[in-house]
MIZATOR-689675 format. One record per residue (C-alpha): residue in one letter; z, y, x. Coordinates in steps of 0.02 Angstrom, whole numbers, plus 50000, padded with zeros to 5 digits. Layout:
BEGIN
- A, Z, Y, X
...
This chain:
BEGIN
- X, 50113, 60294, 50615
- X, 50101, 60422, 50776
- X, 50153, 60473, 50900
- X, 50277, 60626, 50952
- X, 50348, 60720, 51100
- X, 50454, 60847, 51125
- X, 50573, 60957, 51241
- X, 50743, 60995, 51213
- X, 50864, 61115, 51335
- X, 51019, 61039, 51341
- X, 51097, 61194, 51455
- X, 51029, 61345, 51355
- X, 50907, 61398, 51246
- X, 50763, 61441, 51348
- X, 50591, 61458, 51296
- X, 50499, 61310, 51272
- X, 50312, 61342, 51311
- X, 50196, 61250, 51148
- X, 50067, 61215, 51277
- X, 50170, 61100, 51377
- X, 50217, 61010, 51235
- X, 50038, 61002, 51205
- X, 50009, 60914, 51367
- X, 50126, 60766, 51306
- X, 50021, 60729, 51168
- X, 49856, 60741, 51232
- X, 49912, 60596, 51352
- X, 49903, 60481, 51188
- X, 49786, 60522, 51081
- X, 49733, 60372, 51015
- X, 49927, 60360, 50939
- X, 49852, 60468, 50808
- X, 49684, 60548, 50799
- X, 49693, 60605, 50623
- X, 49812, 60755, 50652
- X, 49917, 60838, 50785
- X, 50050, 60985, 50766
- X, 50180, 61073, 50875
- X, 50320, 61173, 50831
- X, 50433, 61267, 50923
- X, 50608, 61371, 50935
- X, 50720, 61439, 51046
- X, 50771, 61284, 51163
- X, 50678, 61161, 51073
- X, 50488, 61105, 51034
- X, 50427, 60964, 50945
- X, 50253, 60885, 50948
- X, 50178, 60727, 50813
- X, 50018, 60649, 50820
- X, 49972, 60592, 50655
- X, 49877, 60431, 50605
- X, 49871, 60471, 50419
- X, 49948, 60301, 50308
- X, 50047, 60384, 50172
- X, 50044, 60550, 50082
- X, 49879, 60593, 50173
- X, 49859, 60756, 50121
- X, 50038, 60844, 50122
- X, 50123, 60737, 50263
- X, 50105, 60839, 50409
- X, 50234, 60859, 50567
- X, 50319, 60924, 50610
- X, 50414, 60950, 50466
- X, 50548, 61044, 50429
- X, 50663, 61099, 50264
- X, 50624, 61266, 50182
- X, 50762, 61355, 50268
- X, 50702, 61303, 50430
- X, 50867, 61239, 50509
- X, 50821, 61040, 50510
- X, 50653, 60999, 50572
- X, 50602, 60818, 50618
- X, 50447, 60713, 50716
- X, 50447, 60533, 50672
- X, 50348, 60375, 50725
- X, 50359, 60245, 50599
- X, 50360, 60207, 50418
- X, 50528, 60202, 50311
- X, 50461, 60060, 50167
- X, 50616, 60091, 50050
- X, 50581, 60280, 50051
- X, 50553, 60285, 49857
- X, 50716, 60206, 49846
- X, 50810, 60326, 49956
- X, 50711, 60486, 49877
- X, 50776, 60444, 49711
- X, 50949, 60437, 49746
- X, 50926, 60597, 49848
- X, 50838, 60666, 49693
- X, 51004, 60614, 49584
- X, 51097, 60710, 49687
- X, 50999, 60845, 49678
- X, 50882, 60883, 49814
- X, 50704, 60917, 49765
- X, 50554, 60879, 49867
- X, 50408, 60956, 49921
- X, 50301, 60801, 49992
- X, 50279, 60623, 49934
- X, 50308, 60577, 50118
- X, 50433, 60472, 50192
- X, 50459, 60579, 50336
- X, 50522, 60705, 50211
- X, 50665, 60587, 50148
- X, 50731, 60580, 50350
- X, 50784, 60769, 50313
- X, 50854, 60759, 50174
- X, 50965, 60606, 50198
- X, 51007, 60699, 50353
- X, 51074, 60831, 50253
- X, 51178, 60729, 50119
- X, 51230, 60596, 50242
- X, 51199, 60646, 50408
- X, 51201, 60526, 50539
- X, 51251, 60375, 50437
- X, 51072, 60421, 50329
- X, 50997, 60278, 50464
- X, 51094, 60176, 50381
- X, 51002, 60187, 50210
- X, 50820, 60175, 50309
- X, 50725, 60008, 50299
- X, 50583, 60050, 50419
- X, 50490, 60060, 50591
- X, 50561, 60203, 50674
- X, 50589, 60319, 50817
- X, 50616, 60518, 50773
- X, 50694, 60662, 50837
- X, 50803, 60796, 50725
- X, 50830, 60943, 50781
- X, 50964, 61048, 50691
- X, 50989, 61220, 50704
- X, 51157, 61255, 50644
- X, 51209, 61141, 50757
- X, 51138, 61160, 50889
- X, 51098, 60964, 50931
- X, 50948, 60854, 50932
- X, 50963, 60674, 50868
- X, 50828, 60549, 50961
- X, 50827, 60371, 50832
- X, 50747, 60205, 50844
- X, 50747, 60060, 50711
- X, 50844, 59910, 50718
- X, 50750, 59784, 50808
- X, 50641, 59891, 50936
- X, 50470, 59876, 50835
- X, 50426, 60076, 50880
- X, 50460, 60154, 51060
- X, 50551, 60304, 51114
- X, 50571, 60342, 51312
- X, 50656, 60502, 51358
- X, 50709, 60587, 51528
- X, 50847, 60732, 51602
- X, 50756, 60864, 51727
- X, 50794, 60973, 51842
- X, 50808, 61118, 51740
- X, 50921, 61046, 51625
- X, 50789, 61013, 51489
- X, 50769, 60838, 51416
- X, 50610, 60763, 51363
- X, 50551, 60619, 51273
- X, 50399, 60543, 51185
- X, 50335, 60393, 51123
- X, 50243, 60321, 51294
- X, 50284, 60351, 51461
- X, 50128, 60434, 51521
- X, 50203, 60576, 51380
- X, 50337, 60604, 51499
- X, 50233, 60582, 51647
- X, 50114, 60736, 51591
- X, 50266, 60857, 51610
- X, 50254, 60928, 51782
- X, 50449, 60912, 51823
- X, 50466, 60764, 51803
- X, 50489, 60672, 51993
- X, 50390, 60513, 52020
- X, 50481, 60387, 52075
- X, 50510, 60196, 52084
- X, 50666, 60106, 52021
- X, 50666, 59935, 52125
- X, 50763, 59846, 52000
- X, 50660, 59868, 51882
- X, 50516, 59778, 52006
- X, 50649, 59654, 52019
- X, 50672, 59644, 51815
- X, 50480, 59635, 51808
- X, 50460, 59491, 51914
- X, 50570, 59391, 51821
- X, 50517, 59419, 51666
- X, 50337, 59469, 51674
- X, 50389, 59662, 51570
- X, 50514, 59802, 51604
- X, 50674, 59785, 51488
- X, 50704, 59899, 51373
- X, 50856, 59969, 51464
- X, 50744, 59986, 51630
- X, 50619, 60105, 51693
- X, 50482, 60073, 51824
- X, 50506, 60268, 51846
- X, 50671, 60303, 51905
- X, 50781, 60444, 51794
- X, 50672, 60367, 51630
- X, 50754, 60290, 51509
- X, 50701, 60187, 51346
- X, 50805, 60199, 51176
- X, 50885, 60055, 51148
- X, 50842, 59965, 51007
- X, 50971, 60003, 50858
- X, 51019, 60143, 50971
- X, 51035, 60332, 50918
- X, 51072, 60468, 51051
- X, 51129, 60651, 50996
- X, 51123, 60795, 51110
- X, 51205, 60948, 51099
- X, 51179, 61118, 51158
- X, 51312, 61166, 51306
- X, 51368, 60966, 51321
- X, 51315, 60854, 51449
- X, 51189, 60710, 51418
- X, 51309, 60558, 51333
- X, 51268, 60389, 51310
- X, 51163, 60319, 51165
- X, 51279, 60239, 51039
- X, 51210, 60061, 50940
- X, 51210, 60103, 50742
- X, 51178, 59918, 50713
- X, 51180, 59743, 50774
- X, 51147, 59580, 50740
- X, 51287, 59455, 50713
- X, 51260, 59252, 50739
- X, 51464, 59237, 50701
- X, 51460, 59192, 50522
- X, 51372, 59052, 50444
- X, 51314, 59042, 50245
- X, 51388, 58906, 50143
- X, 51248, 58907, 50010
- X, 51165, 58744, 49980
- X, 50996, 58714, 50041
- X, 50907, 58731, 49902
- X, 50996, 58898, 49886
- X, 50945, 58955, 50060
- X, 50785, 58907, 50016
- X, 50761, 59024, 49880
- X, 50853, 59163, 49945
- X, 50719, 59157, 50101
- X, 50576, 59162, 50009
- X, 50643, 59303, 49926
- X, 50690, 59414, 50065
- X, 50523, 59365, 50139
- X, 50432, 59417, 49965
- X, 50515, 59580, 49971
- X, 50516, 59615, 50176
- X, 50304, 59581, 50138
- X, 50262, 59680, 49978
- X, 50373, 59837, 50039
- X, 50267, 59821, 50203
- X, 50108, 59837, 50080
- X, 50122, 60005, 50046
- X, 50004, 60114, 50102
- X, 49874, 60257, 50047
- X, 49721, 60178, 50182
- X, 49632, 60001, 50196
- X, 49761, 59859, 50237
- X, 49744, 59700, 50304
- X, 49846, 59557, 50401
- X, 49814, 59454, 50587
- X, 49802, 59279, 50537
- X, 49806, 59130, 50658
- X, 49812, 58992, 50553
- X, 50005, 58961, 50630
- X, 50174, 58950, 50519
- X, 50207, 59147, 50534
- X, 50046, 59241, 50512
- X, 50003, 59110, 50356
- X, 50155, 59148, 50275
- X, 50134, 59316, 50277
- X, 49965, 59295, 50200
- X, 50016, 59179, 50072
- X, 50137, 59293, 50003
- X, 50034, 59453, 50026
- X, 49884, 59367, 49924
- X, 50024, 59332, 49791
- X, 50066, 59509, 49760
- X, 49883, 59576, 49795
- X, 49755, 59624, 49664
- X, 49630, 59615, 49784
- X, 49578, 59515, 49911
- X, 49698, 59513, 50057
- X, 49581, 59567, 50203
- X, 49611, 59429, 50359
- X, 49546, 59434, 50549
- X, 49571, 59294, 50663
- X, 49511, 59278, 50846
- X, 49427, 59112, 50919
- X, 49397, 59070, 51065
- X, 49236, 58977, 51135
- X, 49336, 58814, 51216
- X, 49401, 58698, 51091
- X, 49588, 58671, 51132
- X, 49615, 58824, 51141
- X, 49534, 58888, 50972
- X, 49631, 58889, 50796
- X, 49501, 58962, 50685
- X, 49475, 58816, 50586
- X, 49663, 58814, 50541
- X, 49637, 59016, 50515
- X, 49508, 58955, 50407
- X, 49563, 58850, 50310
- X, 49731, 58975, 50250
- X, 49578, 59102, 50230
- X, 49501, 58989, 50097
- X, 49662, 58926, 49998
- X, 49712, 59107, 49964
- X, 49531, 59191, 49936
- X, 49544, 59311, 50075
- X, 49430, 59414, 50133
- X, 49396, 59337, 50313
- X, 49347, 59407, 50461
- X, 49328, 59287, 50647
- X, 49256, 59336, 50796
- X, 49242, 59214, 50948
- X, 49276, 59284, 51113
- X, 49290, 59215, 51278
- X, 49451, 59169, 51375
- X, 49366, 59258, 51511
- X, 49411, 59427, 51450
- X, 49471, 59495, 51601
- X, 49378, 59631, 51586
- X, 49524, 59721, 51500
- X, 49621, 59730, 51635
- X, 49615, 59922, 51663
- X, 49636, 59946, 51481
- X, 49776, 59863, 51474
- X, 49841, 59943, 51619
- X, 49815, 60141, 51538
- X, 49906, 60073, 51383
- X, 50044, 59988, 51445
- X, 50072, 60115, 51551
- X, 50248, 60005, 51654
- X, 50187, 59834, 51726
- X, 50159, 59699, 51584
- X, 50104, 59527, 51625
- X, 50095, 59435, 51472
- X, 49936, 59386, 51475
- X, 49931, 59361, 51275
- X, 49917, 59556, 51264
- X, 49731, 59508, 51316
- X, 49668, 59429, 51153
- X, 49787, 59529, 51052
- X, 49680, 59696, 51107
- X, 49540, 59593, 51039
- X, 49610, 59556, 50867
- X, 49664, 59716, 50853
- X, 49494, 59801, 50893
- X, 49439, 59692, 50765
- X, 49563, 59719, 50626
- X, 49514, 59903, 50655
- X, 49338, 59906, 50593
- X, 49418, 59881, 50431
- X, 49596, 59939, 50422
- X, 49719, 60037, 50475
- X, 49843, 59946, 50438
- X, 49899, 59770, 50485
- X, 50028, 59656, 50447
- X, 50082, 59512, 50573
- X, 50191, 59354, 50601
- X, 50295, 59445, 50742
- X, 50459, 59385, 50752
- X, 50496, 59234, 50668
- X, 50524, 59119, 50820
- X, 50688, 59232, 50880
- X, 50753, 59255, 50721
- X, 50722, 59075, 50649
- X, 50720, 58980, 50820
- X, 50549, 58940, 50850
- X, 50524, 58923, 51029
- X, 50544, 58752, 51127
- X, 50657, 58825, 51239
- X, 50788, 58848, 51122
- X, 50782, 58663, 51055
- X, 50785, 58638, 51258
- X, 50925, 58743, 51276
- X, 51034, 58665, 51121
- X, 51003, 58492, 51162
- X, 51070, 58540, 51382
- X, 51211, 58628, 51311
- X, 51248, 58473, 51235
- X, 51226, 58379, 51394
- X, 51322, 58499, 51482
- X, 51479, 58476, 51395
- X, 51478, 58294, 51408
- X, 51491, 58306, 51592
- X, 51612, 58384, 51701
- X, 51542, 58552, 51813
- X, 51617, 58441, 51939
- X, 51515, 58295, 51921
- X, 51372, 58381, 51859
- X, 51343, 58508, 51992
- X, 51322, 58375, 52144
- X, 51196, 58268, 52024
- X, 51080, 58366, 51954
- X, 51086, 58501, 52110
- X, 51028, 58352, 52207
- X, 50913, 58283, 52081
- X, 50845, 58463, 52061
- X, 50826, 58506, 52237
- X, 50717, 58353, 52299
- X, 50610, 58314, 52138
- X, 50432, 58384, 52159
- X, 50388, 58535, 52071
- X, 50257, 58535, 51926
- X, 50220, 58678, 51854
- X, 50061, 58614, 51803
- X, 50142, 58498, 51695
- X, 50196, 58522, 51524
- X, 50373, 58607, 51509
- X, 50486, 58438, 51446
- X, 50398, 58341, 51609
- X, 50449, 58483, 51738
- X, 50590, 58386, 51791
- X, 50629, 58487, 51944
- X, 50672, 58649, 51812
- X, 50743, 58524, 51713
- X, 50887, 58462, 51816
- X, 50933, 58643, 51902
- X, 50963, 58695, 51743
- X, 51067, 58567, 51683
- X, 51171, 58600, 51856
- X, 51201, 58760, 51802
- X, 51305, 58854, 51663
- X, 51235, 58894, 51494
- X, 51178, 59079, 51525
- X, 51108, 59054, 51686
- X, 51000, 58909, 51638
- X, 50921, 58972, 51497
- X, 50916, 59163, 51596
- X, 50795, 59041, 51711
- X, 50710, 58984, 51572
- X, 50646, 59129, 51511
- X, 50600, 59184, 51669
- X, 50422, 59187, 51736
- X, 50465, 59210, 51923
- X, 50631, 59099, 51993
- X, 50754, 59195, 52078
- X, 50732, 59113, 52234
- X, 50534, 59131, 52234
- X, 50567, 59311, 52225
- X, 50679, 59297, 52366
- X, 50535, 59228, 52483
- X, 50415, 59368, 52383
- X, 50526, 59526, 52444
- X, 50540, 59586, 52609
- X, 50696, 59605, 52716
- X, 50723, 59784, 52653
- X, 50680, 59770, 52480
- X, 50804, 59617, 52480
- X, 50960, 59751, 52560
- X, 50918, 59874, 52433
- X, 50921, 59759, 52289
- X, 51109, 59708, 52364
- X, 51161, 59601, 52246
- X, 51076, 59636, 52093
- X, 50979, 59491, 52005
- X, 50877, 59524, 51839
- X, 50949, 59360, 51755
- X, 51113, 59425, 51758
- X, 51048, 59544, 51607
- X, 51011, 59391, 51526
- X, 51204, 59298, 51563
- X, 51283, 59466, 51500
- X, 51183, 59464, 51333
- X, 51245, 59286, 51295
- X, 51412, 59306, 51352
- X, 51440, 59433, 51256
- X, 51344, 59393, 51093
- X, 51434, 59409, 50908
- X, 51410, 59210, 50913
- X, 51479, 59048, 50878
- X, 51361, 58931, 50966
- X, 51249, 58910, 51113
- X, 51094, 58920, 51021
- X, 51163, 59098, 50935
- X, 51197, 59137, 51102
- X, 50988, 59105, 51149
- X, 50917, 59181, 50996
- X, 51056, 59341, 51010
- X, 50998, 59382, 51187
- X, 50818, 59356, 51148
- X, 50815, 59480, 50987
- X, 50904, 59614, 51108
- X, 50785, 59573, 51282
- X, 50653, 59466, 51243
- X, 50577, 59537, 51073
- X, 50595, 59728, 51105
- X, 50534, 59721, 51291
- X, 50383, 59590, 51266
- X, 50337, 59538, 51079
- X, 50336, 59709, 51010
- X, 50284, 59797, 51170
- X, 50119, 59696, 51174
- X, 50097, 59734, 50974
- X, 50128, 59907, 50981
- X, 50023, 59948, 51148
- X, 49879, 59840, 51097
- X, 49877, 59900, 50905
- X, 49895, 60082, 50953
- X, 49763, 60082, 51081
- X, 49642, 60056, 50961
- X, 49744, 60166, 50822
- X, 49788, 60040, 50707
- X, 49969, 60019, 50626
- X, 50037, 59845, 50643
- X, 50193, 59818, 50539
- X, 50291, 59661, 50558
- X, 50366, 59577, 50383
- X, 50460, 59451, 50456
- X, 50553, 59545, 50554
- X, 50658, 59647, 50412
- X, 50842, 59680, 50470
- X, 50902, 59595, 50317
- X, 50789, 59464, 50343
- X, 50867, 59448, 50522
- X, 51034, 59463, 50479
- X, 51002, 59307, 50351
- X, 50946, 59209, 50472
- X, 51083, 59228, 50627
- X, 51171, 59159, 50470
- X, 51100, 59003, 50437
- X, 51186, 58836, 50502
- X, 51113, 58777, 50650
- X, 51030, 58627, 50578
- X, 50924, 58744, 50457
- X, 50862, 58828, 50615
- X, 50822, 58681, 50725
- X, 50812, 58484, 50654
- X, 50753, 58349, 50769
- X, 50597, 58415, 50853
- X, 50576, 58558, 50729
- X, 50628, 58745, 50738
- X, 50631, 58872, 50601
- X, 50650, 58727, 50495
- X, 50715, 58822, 50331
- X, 50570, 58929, 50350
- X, 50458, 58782, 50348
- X, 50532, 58700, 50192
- X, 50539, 58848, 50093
- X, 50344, 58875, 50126
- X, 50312, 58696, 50089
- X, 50258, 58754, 49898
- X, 50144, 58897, 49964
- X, 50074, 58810, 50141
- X, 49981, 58637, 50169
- X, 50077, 58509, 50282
- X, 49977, 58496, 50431
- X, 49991, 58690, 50445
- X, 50195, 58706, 50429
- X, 50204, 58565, 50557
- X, 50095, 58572, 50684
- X, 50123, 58587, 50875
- X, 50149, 58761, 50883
- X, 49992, 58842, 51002
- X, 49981, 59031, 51033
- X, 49844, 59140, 51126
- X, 49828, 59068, 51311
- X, 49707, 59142, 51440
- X, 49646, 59045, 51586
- X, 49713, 59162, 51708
- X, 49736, 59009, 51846
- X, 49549, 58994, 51849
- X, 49511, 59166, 51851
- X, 49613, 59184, 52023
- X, 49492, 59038, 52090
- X, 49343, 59106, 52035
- X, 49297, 59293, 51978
- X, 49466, 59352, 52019
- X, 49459, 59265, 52180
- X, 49436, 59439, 52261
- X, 49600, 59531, 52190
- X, 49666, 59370, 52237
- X, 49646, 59397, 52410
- X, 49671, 59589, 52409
- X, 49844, 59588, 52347
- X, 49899, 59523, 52524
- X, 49803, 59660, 52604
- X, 49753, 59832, 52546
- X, 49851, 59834, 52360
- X, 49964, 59958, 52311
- X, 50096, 59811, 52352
- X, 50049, 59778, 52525
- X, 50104, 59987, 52558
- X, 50251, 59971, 52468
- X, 50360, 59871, 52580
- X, 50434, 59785, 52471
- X, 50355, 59622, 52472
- X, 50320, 59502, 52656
- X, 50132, 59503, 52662
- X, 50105, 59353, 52736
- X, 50200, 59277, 52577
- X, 50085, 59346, 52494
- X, 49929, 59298, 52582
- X, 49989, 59121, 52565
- X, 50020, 59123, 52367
- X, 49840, 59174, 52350
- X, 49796, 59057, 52484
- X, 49869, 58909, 52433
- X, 49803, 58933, 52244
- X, 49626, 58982, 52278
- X, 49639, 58796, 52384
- X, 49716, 58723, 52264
- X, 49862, 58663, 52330
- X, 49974, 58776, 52212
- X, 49944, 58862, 52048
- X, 50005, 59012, 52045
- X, 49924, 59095, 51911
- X, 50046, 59164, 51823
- X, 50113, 59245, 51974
- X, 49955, 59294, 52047
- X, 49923, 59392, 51862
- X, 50083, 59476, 51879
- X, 50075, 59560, 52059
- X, 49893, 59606, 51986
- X, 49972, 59691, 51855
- X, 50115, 59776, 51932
- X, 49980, 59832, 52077
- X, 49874, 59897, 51950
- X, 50041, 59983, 51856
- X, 50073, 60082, 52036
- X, 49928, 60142, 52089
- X, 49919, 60225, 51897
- X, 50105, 60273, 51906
- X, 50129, 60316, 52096
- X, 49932, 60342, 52156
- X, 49996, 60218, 52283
C-alpha cells in the first residue's frame, strides 16, 4: 500500500528533474511513511511511497528488471501473486524479491498488456518501458485504489495517486471545471470521470491508458467490465455454496500480509461476514474495532458486540460523539475535491482506531451494489414495475400533478416522501432513479446557481451521467440497470473514495473482500429474486450466512454511520451557516445567487426547512476552494 507519482514527456525525452518528483510525494506522506524512492531516466521519473505490508525488507520502488528497460510504481496489493509468480517461474523467469510488485514486471514481459488480466488485486501503477518508449498508467477493476493524471504545457504528463500530487507541480494551471460543481451538487462527490480542477483527469476504474513517446495523449481503454446480461441456472442451494466459497477465498487471499491485521466490524450483514469467515481461517484471534456512538439509536456496538463474542475476537470499541465536527479541515486536506458524505466523519474515527493496532484492515465495502442492498433499488424495482403498467401518457399528467402539489418531507423517512415519490414515478426509469441517488434535485440547483453559472452550464445536467450508465448497461433488467450504474458511479466516486481517503490519512491499508471481481461478476449473475425478495436485498448473501451469522443480525433494518449534521447547522455550526451567504469562497465565485443562499441557511437555522444535508455540502465544497483555488 502507497502511494506514487511520476512525470512522463510525451513530446521528447527531456530531463526530468528527481526533485520535482520529490515535491509530488511529499504532498502525501502519510500514503506511506515507511519508505520513499525516486527514479529517473531520460523523459521519465517515477516516485513510490511505501507503507511496508509484504516482503518488508526487499520490496522497495521503484522497481525495475535487471536490465533496466521495465521499471514500475504500484499502489495496491495483487493477492493471487504467488499464483501468478509460479506460472511465471514455469516459464522460466526467476525472481529476485518475494514481492508482488515484482510479478507486475514480469507478467509484463511474458504477457504484456493482457498480464492485468491474470492480477486479482487493488491496483493503480505505472510501467514505464524503455524499448518502447511508452508508459502504461493501470487501475483495478472496481476503482478500490486512485490514480489522477494531467497533460501540461510542456508536453509532459503527470500523475499520482491524490490530487494535491499533481497540484505540487508548478505547471500545472489552477482552474475550476463548473460541471464538475454541478456533478458535486448532485451527488455530494466528484465522479470519477470529473475533475474539480479543470485539464485533471481520474483513471477510470477497469481503465488502462498507454502513452507513447512522439504520439499524442489517447483515450484510456476499459480492460474489464461487469456484465448483468446473463443469469445462472444453478439451484439455490447451489448458489448458496458457490457464494460462500468465493467469499471464503475473496477473504483468506485478502489475509495475507507480513504486519498486524485486523477487520472494521459494525455488527451489520457485511462487516460480520467478513469476520466470521476470517476467524474461520485464523489461528489467532481476528483483531475487531467498532465505533459507538454516545446516543442510542444511533449506536450498534452491542450488535458489534455480540459478533465479537461468537467468534472470540479480539475487540476493540471506542464511543465517540456524533458531534465530531471537528474534522472538518481534516477531511478537507485528505479529500482534497469536495466530498460531502458525511459518513467519511466516523469512518476517520474507526480508522484512527484500527491503526493503533494494525496496518491492515479488512471491511464490508461493497456488498450492497453488488448484491442489491440499498432500499433504493427495491424502490426502484418495485416503480419500474409500476411504470410499465401505466401508459407515459397517463402516467405523466397523474403523478406530475400528484408530485408537484404534495408537500415536501424530507424529514420524513424515504418510503413516506411522497412528493419524491410520485415525480419519480412520472418519469422514465433512468431519470428517476438518477434523482434518487441524488443529494441535491436538479431544480434546487437551478434556484442555487446564478444567472451566469446557469448559461455556462448550457445544458448540461449531472443526472444525465447517471441515464447514460443505465441505458447503456450489459443488462437484462431494471434493477441490473441500478446496480450496473452504481458499481461504475456510485462505488468508485463515494464508497471507496471515503475508505481510501480516511484509511490512508491515518496510513492504514483497508482492503475490501467482498468486493472481488469474481465475486462481482457472480453476483450481476444471480436471478433477480436471489438479489432482492419481498422487503429483503442481498438475499442469497443472507441465506448462505445463515449457518455462520445469528438471525437478528442477517435481518435487521439495515443502519449505517449517520451524523447529526442538521443540528450542527442550528447550533455550533450556526456560524458557517450564516457565512456561506456572505464572505465564503462561494459567495466570490459567482456562481451561486446569494440571497438563495442566505435564505437556505435562514430558513433552517428557523426551522422552517432542514437543509442539512445541503448546508454540509456548500460547507464542504467552500472549504474544497479555498484549499484548491485560495479563493
Amino acid at each position: 500500500m502507497c502511494g506514487i507519482a511520476g512525470i512522463f514527456h510525451l513530446e521528447t525525452a527531456k530531463p526530468v528533474d528527481p526533485a520535482r518528483v520529490g515535491l509530488m510525494l511529499e504532498a502525501m506522506p502519510w500514503r506511506g511513511p515507511d519508505d520513499s524512492g525516486i527514479w529517473t531516466a531520460p523523459g521519465v521519473g517515477l516516485g513510490h511511497l511505501r507503507l511496508s505490508i509484504i516482503d518488508l525488507g526487499s520490496g522497495a520502488q521503484p522497481m525495475l528488471t535487471e536490465d533496466d528497460s521495465l521499471a514500475v510504481v504500484f499502489n495496491g496489493e495483487i493477492y493471487n501473486f504467488m499464483e501468478v509468480r509460479a506460472e511465471l517461474e514455469a516459464k522460466g523467469h526467476v525472481f529476485r524479491t518475494h514481492s508482488d510488485t515484482e510479478v507486475i514486471l514480469h507478467g509484463y514481459r511474458q504477457w504484456g498488456e493482457a498480464c492485468v488480466e491474470k492480477f486479482n488485486g487493488m491496483f493503480a501503477f505505472a510501467l514505464f518501458d524503455a524499448r518502447a518508449q511508452s508508459l502504461w498508467l493501470v487501475r483495478d477493476r472496481l476503482g478500490v485504489k486512485p490514480l489522477h493524471y494531467a497533460l501540461l504545457s510542456d508536453g509532459s504528463l503527470i500523475f499520482g495517486s491524490e490530487l494535491k500530487s499533481l497540484l505540487a507541480h508548478p505547471l500545472l494551471r489552477r482552474a475550476p471545471d463548473l460541471s464538475a460543481v454541478e456533478d458535486y451538487l448532485a451527488y455530494g462527490y466528484v465522479p470519477d470521470d470529473a475533475c474539480m480542477v479543470a485539464g485533471v483527469r481520474k483513471l477510470g476504474a477497469g481503465e488502462a491508458l498507454r502513452l507513447v513517446r512522439g504520439r499524442a495523449l489517447p483515450q484510456p481503454q476499459r480492460y474489464w467490465d461487469v456484465s448483468f446480461a446473463d443469469r445462472s441456472k444453478a439451484s439455490p442451494q447451489a448458489l448458496e455454496e458457490e457464494l460462500v466459497a468465493l467469499m471464503r477465498q475473496a477473504v483468506r487471499s485478502r489475509m495475507m500480509a507480513d504486519v498486524p491485521l485486523g477487520a472494521f466490524l459494525s455488527g451489520g450483514v457485511d462487516s460480520s461476514s467478513v469476520v466470521a469467515l476470517m476467524a474461520e481461517a485464523s489461528k489467532q484471534a481476528v483483531k475487531t474495532c467498532t465505533i459507538g456512538f454516545d446516543v442510542a439509536e444511533l449506536d450498534e456496538t452491542d450488535y458489534a458486540d455480540r459478533i465479537a463474542r461468537r467468534f472470540a475476537t479480539d475487540h476493540r470499541a471506542r464511543t465517540v460523539s456524533p458531534d465530531d465536527y471537528g474534522l472538518i479541515d481534516t477531511l478537507a486536506l485528505h479529500f482534497d475535491e469536495p466530498f460531502a458524505d458525511a459518513s467519511a466523519l466516523p469512518t476517520y474515527r474507526v480508522c484512527e482506531l484500527a491503526r493503533e493496532q494494525v496496518t491492515v484492515a479488512l471491511s464490508g465495502d461493497g456488498a450492497d451494489e453488488a448484491f442489491a442492498g440499498y432500499r433504493r433499488h427495491r424502490f426502484q424495482m418495485q416503480g419500474e414495475r409500476l411504470r410499465g403498467l401505466i401508459p407515459a401518457s397517463l402516467r405523466q399528467p397523474l403523478f406530475g400533478t400528484l408530485g408537484r402539489y404534495y408537500p415536501k418531507a424530507d424529514w420524513a423517512p424515504r418510503p413516506l416522501r411522497a412528493k419524491s415519490t410520485f415525480l419519480e414515478l412520472a418519469g422514465e426509469g433512468g431519470e428517476a432513479y438518477a434523482a434518487s441517488v441524488g443529494v441535491t434535485p436538479h431544480a434546487l440547483r437551478q434556484r442555487l446557481f446564478s444567472q451566469d453559472m446557469k448559461a455556462r452550464l448550457g445544458a448540461y445536467r449531472a443526472e444525465d451521467r447517471y441515464i447514460r450508465a443505465m441505458a447503456d448497461a450489459p443488462a437484462r433488467d431494471p434493477l441490473d440497470r441500478a446496480q450496473y450504474a452504481d458499481i461504475r458511479i456510485w462505488l468508485p466516486g463515494d464508497i471507496l473514495t471515503k475508505t481510501d481517503r480516511m484509511s490512508m490519512a491515518v496510513s492504514l491499508e483497508a482492503r475490501e473482500p467482498l468486493l472481488d471481481h469474481r465475486l462481482v461478476e457472480f453476483a450481476a449473475r444471480l436471478p433477480v429474486a436471489q438479489r432482492i425478495r419481498g422487503n429483503s436485498g442481498k438475499y442469497l448473501m443472507k441465506k448462505a450466512m445463515e449457518p455462520f451469522l445469528p438471525q437478528d443480525i442477517l435481518y435487521r433494518p439495515k443502519m449505517g454511520f449517520v451524523t447529526p449534521i442538521s443540528a450542527w447547522f442550528r447550533g455550533p455550526l450556526a456560524g458557517e451557516a450564516t457565512a456561506i451567504a456572505g464572505g465564503s469562497a462561494l459567495a466570490k465565485t459567482g456562481w451561486f445567487d446569494t440571497k438563495m443562499l442566505g435564505k437556505v441557511a435562514a430558513d433552517h437555522k428557523s426551522g422552517l426547512a432542514d437543509h442539512g444535508r445541503l448546508l454540509w455540502q456548500l460547507l464542504m465544497l467552500d472549504k474544497a476552494l479555498t484549499r484548491l483555488f485560495a479563493l
